[in-house]
N, C-alpha and C positions, 0 to 999 in steps of 0.2 A: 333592275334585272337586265342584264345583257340577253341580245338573241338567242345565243348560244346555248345561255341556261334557260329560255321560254322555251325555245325548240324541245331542250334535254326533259323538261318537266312535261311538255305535250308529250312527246314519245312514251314517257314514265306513265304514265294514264291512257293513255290511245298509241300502245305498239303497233297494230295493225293498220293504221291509220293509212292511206296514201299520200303522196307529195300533196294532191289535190286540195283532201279535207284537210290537210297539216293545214293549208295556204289559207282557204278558208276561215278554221279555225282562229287564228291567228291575226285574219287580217293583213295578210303577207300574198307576193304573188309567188307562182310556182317555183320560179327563177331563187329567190330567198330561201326558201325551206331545201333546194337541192342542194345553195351554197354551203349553208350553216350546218344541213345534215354531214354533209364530207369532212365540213371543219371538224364537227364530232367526232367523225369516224379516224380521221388524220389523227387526234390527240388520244385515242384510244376509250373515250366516253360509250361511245355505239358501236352497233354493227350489224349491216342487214345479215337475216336469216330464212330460213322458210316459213317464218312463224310472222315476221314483220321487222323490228327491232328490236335488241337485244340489248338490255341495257349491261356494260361491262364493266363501269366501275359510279362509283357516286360520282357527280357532278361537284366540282372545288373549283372557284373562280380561282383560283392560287393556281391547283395545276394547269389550266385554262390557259396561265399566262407564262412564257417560260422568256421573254423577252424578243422573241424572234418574230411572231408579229409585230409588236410596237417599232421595233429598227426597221424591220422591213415597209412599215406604215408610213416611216420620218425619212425613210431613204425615195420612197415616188415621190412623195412632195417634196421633196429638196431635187428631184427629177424635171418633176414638171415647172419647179421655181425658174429650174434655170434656162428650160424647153423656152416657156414663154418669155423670159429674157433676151434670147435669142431670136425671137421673132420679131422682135423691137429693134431688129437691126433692118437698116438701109438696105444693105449688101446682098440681101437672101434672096433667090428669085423664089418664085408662082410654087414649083415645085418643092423646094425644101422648106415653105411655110407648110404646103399640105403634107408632106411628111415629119413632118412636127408632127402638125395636130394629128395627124394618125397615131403619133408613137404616143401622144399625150392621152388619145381616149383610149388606147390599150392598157397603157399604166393605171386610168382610174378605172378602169373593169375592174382589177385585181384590190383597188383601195375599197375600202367597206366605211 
């Protein structure tokens, strides 16, 4: 079972829930439960309401995937492949090693 549908299945049983108990729940920290919640909300599975969560269509690991995650997933690591390739060079001073690695911990913020 992916996050995505542990999240969707928590919300489908505890709409009311907050980030907090989701996190809880789950064994996850708050940071996880707000990610995966948006991912839902982006693919049109959820959506907050005045009541908690709204569940807006069934959960299908099919629709889940429409292939724009997975290239975007294979596009930072072929990012950062080549980040750190680059770092392996002589030539680079002080500064564009640490702007690497800045640009390399931003890119895996975004990888899951």
């Amino acid at each position: 079972m992916t996050f995505n549908e542990k999240l969707y299945e928590y919300y489908t049983e505890h709409p009311k829930a907050t980030n907090e108990e989701a996190a809880t729940a789950l064994d996850w920290t708050t940071r996880q439960v707000v990610r995966y919640k948006n991912r839902l909300k982006a693919r049109g599975f959820i959506d907050r309401d005045e009541d908690g969560i709204a569940i807006l269509k069934s959960y299908n690991a099919k629709d889940d995937k429409d292939g724009t995650f997975e290239f975007k997933q294979e596009t930072y690591r072929e990012v950062i492949a080549r980040l750190l390739s680059c770092m392996d060079s002589e030539s680079l001073t002080t500064t564009q090693l640490i702007d690497i690695s800045r640009e390399i911990r931003t890119i895996l913020k975004e990888v899951v």
